[in-house]
Structures are given as structure tokens and as C-alpha cells.
C-alpha distance (Angstrom), angle and dihedral (degrees) to the residues before:
residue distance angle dihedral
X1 . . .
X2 3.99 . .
X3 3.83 87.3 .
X4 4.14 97.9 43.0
X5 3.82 84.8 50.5
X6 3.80 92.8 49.3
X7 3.48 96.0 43.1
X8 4.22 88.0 43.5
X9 4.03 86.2 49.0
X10 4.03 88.2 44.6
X11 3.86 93.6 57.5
X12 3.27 91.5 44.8
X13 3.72 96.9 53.3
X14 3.93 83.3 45.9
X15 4.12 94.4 55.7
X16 3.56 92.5 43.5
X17 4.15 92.7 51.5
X18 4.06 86.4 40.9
X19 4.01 87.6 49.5
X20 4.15 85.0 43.6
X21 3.61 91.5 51.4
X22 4.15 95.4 50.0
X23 3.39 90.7 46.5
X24 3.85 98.0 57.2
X25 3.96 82.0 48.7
X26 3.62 100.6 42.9
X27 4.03 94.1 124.4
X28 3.69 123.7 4.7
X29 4.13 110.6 177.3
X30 3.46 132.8 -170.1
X31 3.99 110.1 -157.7
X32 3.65 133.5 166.7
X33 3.86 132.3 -130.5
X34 3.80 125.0 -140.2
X35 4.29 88.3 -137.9
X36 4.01 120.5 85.5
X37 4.29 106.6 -120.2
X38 3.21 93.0 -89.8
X39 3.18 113.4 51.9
X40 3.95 116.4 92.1
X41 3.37 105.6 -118.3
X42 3.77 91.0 56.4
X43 3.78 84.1 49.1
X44 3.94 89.6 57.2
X45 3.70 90.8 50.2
X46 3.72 101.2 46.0
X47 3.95 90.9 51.4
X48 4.37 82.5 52.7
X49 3.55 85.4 52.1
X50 4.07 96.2 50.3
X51 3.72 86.5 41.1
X52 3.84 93.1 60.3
X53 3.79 92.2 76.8
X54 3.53 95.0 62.0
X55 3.47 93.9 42.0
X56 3.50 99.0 56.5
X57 4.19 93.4 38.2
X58 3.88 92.5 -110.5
X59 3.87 93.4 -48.6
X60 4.17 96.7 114.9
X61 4.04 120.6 32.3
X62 3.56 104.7 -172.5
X63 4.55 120.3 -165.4
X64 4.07 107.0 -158.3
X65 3.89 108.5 -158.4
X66 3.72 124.6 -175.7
X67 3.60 133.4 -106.1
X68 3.54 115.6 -59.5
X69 3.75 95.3 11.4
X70 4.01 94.1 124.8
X71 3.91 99.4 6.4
X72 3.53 151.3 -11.1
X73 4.02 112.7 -57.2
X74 4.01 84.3 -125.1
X75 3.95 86.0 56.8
X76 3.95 110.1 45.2
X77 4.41 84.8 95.4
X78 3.99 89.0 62.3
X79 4.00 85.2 38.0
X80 3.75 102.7 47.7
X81 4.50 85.9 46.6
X82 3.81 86.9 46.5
X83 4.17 89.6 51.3
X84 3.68 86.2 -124.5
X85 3.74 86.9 119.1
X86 3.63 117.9 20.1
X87 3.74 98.9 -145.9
X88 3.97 147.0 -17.6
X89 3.17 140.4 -133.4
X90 4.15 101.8 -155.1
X91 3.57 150.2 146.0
X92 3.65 99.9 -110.7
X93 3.65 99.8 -146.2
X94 4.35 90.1 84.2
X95 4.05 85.2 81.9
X96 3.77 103.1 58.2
X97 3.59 82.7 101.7
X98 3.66 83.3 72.4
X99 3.23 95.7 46.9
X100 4.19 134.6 -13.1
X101 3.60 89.0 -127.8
X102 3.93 87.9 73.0
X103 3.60 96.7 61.0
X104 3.98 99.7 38.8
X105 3.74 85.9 53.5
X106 3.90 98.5 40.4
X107 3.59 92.2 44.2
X108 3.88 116.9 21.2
X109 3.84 98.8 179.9
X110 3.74 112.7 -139.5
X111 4.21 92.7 3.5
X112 4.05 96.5 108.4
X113 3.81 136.9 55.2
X114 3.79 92.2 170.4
X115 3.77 133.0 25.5
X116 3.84 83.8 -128.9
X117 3.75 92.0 66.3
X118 4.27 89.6 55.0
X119 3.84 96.4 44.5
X120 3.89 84.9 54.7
X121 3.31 91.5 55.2
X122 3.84 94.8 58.3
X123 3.50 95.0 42.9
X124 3.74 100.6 39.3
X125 3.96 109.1 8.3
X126 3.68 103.2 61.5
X127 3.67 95.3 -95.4
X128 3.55 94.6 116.0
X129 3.94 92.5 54.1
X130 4.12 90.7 43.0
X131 3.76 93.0 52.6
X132 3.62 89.9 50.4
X133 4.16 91.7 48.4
X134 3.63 79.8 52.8
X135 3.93 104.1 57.3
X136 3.45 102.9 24.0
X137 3.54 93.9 78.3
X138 3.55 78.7 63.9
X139 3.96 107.6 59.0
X140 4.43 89.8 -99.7
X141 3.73 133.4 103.0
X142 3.44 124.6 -148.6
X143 3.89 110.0 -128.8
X144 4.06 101.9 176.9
X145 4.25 144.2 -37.1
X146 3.67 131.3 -116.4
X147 3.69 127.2 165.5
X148 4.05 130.7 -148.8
X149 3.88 82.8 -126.4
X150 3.64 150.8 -90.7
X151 3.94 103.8 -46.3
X152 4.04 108.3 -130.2
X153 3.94 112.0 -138.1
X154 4.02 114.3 -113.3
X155 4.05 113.1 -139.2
X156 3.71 141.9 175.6
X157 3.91 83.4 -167.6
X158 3.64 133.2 64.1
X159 3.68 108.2 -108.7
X160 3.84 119.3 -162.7
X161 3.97 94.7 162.9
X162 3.46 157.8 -38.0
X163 4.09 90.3 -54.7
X164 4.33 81.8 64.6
X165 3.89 89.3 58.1
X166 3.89 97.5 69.1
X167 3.61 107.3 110.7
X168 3.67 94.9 -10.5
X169 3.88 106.1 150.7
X170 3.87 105.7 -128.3
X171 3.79 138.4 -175.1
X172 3.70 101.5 -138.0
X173 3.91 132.3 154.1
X174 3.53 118.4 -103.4
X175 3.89 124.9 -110.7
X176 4.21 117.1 53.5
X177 4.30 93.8 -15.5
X178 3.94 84.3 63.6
X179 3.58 103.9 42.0
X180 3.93 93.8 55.1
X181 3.62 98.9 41.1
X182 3.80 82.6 54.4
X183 3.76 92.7 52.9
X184 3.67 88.2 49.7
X185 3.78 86.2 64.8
X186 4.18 94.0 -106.0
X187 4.11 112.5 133.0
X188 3.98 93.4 -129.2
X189 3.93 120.9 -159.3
X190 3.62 132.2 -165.9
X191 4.02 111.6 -128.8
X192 3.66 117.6 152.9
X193 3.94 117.4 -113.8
X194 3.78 94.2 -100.6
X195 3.89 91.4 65.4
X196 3.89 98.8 42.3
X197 4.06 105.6 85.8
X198 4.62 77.5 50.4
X199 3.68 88.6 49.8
X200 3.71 95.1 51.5
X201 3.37 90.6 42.4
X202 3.73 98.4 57.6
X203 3.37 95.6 35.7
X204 3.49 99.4 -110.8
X205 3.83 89.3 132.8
X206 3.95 130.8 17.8
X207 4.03 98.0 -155.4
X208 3.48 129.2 28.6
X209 4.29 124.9 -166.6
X210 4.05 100.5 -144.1
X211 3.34 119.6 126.5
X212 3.63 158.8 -9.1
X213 3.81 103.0 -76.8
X214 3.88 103.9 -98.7
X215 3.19 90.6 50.2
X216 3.95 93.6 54.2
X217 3.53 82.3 53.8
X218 3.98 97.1 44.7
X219 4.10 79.3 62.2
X220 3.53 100.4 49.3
X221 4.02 95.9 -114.6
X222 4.02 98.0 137.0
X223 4.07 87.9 56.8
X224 3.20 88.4 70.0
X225 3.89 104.0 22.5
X226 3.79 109.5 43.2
X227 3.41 107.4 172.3
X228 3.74 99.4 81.3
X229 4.09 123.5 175.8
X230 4.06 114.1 -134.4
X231 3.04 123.5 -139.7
X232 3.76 99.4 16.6
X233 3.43 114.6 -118.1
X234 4.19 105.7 -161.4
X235 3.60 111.1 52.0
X236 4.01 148.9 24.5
X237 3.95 123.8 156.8
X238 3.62 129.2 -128.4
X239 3.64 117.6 -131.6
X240 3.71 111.8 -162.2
X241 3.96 131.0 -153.6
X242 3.73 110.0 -146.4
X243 3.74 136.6 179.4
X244 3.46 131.7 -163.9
X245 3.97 99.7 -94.2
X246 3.65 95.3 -129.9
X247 3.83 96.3 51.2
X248 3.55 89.0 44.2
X249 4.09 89.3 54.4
X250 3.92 83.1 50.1
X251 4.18 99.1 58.1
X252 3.84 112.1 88.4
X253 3.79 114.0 -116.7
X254 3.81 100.4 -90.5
X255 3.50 84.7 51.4
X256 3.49 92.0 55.5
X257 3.75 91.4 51.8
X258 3.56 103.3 48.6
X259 3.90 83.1 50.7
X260 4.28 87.3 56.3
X261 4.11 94.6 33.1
X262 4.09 88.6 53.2
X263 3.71 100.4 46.3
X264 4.19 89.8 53.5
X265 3.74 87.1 44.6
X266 3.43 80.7 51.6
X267 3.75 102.2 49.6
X268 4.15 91.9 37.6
X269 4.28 80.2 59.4
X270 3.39 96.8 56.5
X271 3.49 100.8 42.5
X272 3.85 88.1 56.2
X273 3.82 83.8 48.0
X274 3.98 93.1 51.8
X275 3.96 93.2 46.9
X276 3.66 95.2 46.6
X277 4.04 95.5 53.4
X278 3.72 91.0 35.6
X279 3.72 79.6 49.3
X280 4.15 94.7 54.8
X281 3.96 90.2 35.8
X282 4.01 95.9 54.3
X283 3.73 86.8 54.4
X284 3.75 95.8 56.9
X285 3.53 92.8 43.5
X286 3.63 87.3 55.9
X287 3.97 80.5 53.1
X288 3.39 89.0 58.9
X289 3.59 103.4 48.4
X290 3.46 105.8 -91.2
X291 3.70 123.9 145.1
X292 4.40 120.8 -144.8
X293 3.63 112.8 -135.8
X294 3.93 104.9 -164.3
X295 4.07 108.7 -168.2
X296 3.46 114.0 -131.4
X297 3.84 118.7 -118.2
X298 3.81 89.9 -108.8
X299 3.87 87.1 54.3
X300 3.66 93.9 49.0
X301 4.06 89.6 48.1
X302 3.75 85.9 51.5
X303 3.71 93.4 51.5
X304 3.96 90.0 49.2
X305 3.26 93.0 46.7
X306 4.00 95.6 60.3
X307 3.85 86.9 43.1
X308 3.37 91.6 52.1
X309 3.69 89.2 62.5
X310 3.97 84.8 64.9
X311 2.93 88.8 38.3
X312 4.00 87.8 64.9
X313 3.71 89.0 48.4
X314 3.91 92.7 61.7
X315 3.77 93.3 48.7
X316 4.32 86.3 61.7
X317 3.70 93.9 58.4
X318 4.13 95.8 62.4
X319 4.01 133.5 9.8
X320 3.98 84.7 -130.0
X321 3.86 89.6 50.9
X322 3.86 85.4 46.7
X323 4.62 86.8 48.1
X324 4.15 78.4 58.3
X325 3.43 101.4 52.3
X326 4.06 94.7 41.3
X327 4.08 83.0 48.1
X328 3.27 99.5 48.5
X329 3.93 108.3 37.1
X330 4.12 87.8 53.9
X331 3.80 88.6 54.9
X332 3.73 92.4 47.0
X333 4.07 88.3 45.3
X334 3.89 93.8 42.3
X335 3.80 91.7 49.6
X336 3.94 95.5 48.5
X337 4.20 100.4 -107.2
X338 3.46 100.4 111.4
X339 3.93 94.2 66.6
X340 3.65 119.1 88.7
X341 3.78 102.6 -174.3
């Protein structure tokens, strides 16, 4: 009996260290981030992914690799549905070649005047449910949104409004960010980043879009352009955390949730972290000489309202392009942005 009960007690002990074992290896993922290693906001993201161990008690190991590590940035959608990748952490924007609707939602210019007002959106404006009619079709789910920041605007100019745009010569990227600035009335240019602290310098442009607004200062730009505009008022990226759709179906529901609960935490941290250095920077620009234009909500509304016209344009090339604009233009309305009195 001694030996039945040992070997009874035995196989127990052996289940229970077998079911030990598969639970600290429930789900190990292997996604890729849009951000070279060194760059910050890969930083932030690899320290979420090492923190989802101890969140989940050993259950999910998650390996962050940086751009380009498995594929192309401009492939990791088609990667993460095929299971190559198991997830990304991207600014969703790099797909409107697939479809427009990718760039109008990743990169609405002229829609936000606070990262606050585009995390709502996700979380309480249908964004969350559009993004996820929008990659589901192709094999991902959409798990939550942060965003690098609100990008300041760089100018040798003082800038009170949209009035001070007309045939203001610009560096701006091409695609959306160009087409409103020129309906505005500015005389956008294309230059790469590496050639815009030269431009402004010569004169070649009077504003630049770049950055977020420490890092404008980080590279010098309001030494030579004083006349900076805080908060920015034309564009902020989404960056989207995706899983593969089928391992996402396959995580139990508290799984699920710490997944969604960590990537706001996430995005609520580095908004503080973006306000307090913009915070520090602004004051030594000030230092320096530089002057803060802060639009006026009227201004801002203007703005939108001229991008929204693009905006419109965008929504005719594709029905889910169109789903954006409907989304997003009733959340604008509904929360009061759209008005310009």
C-alpha cells in the first residue's frame, strides 16, 4: 500500500510540476517595433514587454525586437496575420498603401490638440472597434493606441493662426500633412529631416513640421527659429499594439485585459513623460529667446476644418477610408472641436 501511495503521491507531484511548467509557458511572443533600439520609445516598449511576465505571474514572456529585425516596417501587418511575427508595436499610418483608411486614421492631420483627446477616441469613440474592423480582415487584433506625442510646429515667423499660414514656405512630409498645409495657403516642401535645421537656417523654409517639441529643441531648431507654436495643432501619430488575431482568440479573458490595461498604462506614462520634458525644454527655449505661440481654440477649429476637407477626399478612395471619416468627424462634433465660433 506504502508503495501505491508513493507512487500515487509521485504522479501527482509530477502533474502538478508538468501543469507548473505549461503555465509559466503559456504564451511566449516574438513581436517587432517600428523604432531602431535606441530610440526611446522603443525603450518604453521593450521594458512593457519585460514587464508582461510579471504581470501575468509567468503565464506570457514577451521578446521586443526593433524595426526591421524580421521584416520591413511596411510589412509587420502581413507578418503578424501570417504568425511570422506575433505582434507590433507601430504607427499605423505605414499601411495606407493598403488602404487610405490606414493613414487618415493613423494620422488625422489637424484632428487633435492633445493626445488625451485621440486616446479617448479609441477607448470611448469607436476608434478602438474601427481599427479592429480594419486589421482583422487581415489575421491582427488591435489591443490599444498610444502616440509619441503631439508634434510642436517649428517657425522663423510668428504664427498667431491659420491667416499666418498663407504662403508660408514649409518643410512638411508628403502624403495628407502636405495636402492640408497647402489648402491652408502654406507652399509646403518635402526635405528629409537631416536637411531641415540647414533649410531654416538659410532661409530656404520659414516653418518646419519635425518633432515633438523637446526634441526640436534637443536639435537646436528654436536657435534659429524662434517663433515656435505650443501645443501643435496639425499632427500626432498613432502607435498601435497588435496581436496576431488567432493568439489573441487563444489568451483567457484576464489575459486579455492585462494585455489592454498595460498598454493605456503605458500610453498615460508617456504622455506624462512627453509633457514633463516638453515642460523643461520650453523653458530653455524661452532662455534662449524664443517666443510660444499657443493657437487659440478657434484657430485650431479653423485649421481642422480645412483638413477636414482632405480629410473628405480620403474617405472617396475606400468605403473603410469613408467608416474613418464618418467615425471620426462625429467624435470631433460630439465632443465640441468641430465648431469654430
Amino acid at each position: 500500500m506504502k508503495s501505491i501511495a508513493t507512487k500515487s503521491t509521485l504522479s501527482a507531484a509530477l502533474v502538478a510540476l508538468v501543469a507548473s511548467g505549461a503555465m509559466a509557458q503559456d504564451f511566449t511572443l516574438q513581436m517587432q517595433s517600428s523604432d531602431p533600439a535606441g530610440d526611446p520609445n522603443y525603450q518604453l516598449w521593450q521594458a512593457w514587454a519585460e514587464g508582461m511576465s510579471d504581470l501575468t505571474d509567468g503565464r506570457v514572456e514577451v521578446t521586443m525586437m526593433s524595426v526591421g529585425s524580421v521584416v520591413d516596417f511596411q510589412e509587420t501587418l502581413d507578418a503578424v496575420g501570417a504568425g511570422i511575427l506575433d505582434g507590433h508595436v507601430t504607427d499605423t499610418s505605414y499601411f495606407a498603401g493598403k488602404d487610405p483608411a490606414f493613414g487618415l486614421i493613423g494620422n488625422p492631420t489637424g484632428a487633435w490638440s492633445d493626445p488625451r483627446e485621440m486616446l479617448k477616441f479609441f477607448s470611448e469613440g469607436g476608434g478602438k472597434e474601427l481599427m479592429n474592423e480594419l486589421v482583422e480582415p487581415y489575421g491582427t487584433h488591435f489591443v490599444g493606441a498610444s502616440t509619441p506625442g503631439l508634434e510642436a510646429f517649428v517657425s522663423d515667423v510668428p504664427l498667431e493662426g491659420v491667416a499666418d499660414l498663407e504662403g508660408l514656405k514649409l518643410r512638411a512630409p508628403a502624403g495628407l500633412v502636405q495636402r492640408v498645409f497647402g489648402a491652408a495657403g502654406a507652399s509646403p516642401v518635402n526635405l528629409p529631416t537631416s536637411e531641415v535645421f540647414t533649410a531654416l537656417d538659410k532661409g530656404v523654409v520659414d516653418a518646419a513640421d519635425y518633432s515633438v517639441f523637446h526634441v526640436n529643441q534637443s536639435q537646436g531648431l528654436h536657435e534659429i527659429a524662434q517663433h515656435p507654436v505650443y501645443p501643435g495643432f496639425h499632427s500626432m501619430p498613432l502607435i498601435e499594439v497588435s496581436i496576431n488575431k488567432s493568439t489573441w482568440d487563444s489568451f483567457p479573458a484576464d489575459i486579455q485585459q492585462i494585455f489592454e490595461d498595460s498598454v493605456a498604462d503605458v500610453a498615460e506614462r508617456q504622455m506624462a513623460a512627453v509633457d514633463a520634458k516638453d515642460a523643461a525644454a520650453i523653458e530653455e527655449a524661452k532662455a534662449q529667446g524664443a517666443t510660444i505661440h499657443d493657437w487659440p481654440a478657434e484657430e485650431r477649429a479653423k485649421f481642422r476644418a480645412i483638413a477636414m476637407g482632405e480629410w473628405e477626399k480620403a474617405a472617396s478612395e475606400s468605403a473603410d477610408a469613408q467608416k474613418v471619416y464618418d467615425t471620426l468627424t462625429a467624435f470631433l462634433e460630439a465632443e465640441g472641436l468641430l465648431s469654430t465660433d
